[in-house]
N, C-alpha and C positions, 0 to 999 in steps of 0.2 A: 839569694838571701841566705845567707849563713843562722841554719836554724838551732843551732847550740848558741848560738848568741842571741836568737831574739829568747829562749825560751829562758833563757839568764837575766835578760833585761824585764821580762814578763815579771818572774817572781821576785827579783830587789826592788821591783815599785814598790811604793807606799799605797797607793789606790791602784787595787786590781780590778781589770776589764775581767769580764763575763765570757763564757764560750760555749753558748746555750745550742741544743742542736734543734733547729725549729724548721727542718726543711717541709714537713706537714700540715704543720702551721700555717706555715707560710703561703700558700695557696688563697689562705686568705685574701692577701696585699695582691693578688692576680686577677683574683676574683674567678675563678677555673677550678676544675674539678681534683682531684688526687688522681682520677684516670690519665687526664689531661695533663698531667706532670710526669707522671711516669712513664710515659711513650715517650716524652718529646726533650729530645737536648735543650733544645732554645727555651723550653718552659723549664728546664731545673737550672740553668744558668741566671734566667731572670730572674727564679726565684732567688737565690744565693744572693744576687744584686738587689731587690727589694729591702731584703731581711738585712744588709750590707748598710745600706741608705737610711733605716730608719735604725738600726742601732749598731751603737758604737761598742762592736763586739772585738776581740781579743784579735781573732779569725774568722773566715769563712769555712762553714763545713759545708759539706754538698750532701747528696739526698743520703740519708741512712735507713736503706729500703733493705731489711732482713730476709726476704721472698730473692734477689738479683742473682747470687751465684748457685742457688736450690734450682731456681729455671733453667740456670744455665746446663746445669747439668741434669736435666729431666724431669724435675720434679712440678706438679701441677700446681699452680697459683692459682687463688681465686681473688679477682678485681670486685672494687667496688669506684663508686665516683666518689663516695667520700668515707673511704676505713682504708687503714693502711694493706697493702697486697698480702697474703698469709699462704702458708705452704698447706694444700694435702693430699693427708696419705704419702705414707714413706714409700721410697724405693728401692730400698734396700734390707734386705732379711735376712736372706741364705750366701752361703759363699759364691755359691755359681752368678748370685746378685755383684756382689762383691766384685766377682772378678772379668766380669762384663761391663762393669760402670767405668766409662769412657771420660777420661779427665775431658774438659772441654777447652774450646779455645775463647780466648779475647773475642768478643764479637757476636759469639752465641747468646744466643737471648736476647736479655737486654743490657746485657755488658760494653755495646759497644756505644750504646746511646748516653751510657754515664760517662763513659771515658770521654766523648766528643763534648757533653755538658761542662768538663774540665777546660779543656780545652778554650769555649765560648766563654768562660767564663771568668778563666784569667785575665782576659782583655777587657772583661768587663768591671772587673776588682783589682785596684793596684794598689792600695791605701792598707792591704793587711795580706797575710797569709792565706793561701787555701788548702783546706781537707780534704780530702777523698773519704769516705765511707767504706767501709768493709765490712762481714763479719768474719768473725772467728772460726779455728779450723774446728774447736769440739759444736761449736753454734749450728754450724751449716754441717755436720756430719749428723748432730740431732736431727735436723729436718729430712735428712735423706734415711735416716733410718727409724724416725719417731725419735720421740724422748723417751717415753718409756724404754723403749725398748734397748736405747743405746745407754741407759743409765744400769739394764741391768746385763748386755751385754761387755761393759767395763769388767763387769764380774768377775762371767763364765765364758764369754768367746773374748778377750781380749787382744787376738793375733788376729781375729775380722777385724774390731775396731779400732787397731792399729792403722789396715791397710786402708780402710773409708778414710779416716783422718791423713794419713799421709797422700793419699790422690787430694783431699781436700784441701792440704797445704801446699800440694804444686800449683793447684790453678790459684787461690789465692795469690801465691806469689806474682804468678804472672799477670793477674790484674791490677796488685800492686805498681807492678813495673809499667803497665800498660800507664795508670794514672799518675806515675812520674812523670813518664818521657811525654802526658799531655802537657806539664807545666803545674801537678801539682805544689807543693811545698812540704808536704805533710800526707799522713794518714792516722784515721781512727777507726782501730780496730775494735768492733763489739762484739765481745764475747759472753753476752748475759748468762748463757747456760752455766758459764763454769762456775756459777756460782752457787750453782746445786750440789755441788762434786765435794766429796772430803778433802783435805787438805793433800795429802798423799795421792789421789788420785786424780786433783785436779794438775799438780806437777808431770803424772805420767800422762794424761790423755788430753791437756791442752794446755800450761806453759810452756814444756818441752817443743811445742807446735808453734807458739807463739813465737819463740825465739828462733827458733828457722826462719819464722816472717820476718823479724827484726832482722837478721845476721843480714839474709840476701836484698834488704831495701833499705835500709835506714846509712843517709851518712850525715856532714855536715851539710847536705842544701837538703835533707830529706829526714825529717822526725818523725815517731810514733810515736802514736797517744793511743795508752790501753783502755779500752769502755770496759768495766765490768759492772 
């Protein structure tokens, strides 16, 4: 699917479809827990295909789970059966943190169960697009280092939070690509943090980030859509 073309045909309708992101929601129509979604490929696929079935949405997005690349790279989740999964406690502080923090690979944690949920689930959806999930490189650098803290190391250590962010945008990239080569169509990148950030600092410590995501993934069979 040539997605500069659908996203052209998208916005010259006259009556615009909806692209609501209801992957938590939607546990509902399963009738199963949020823990129960988030272990299991075949439970985020059918969800995508429930939410698919009963509305006639734009796209398919898949789970937008902000805890996925924080585990992957070491940081402690806490589960619930029905609250979405949440990072704590940072792991990263000092530079010797910094330069210990081990990019991770495709498959660590639970990176490899979203990718495969792509996978199941483009056979399960063929009537529209699919999304991938992500977040953002300032997003997932907050949770490895707190927010506080990396809001006010932008500051005064700004050559740490360069290097967190840039290890955070190589693995991002690669799970991007991971969720291409499943038979994504698409990704949406959430990056809600940067919305705390000044105009000036939100350009140096996460659009600059952003658009390395964009440059190394995005073509005509692959769009980005920014969440902020």
């Amino acid at each position: 699917m040539n997605m500069y073309e659908w996203i052209d045909n998208l916005t010259t309708q006259k009556t615009k479809k909806p692209l609501p992101i209801l992957s938590f929601p939607g546990v509902q129509l399963l009738g199963i827990t949020v823990k129960e979604m988030i272990e299991s490929s075949e439970n985020q696929a059918k969800c995508m295909k429930a939410i698919a079935d009963k509305f006639d949405c734009a796209a398919s997005v898949s789970l937008m789970d902000l805890s996925v690349e924080a585990e992957a790279f070491g940081s402690t989740i806490k589960y619930s059966d029905d609250e979405v999964p949440t990072v704590i406690d940072s792991i990263v502080d000092t530079i010797e943190d910094v330069d210990n923090l081990r990019v991770p690979e495709v498959g660590d944690g639970r990176t490899g169960i979203c990718v495969k949920a792509i996978e199941i689930a483009k056979n399960l959806i063929t009537d529209r697009p699919i999304f991938a999930g992500v977040i953002g490189p300032f997003s997932l650098s907050g949770r490895l280092m707190d927010m506080m803290e990396i809001m006010v190391k932008c500051l005064i250590e700004p050559e740490l939070t360069h290097i967190v962010l840039s290890k955070a945008t190589e693995f991002i990239i690669k799970y991007s690509l991971a969720m291409k080569a499943a038979g994504a169509n698409g990704l949406v990148i959430a990056e809600p943090a940067a919305g705390l950030l000044s105009p000036a600092l939100c350009d140096e410590f996460s659009s600059e980030y952003v658009k390395k995501i964009i440059e190394a993934v995005q073509d005509e069979d692959f769009l980005v859509i920014y969440h902020n």
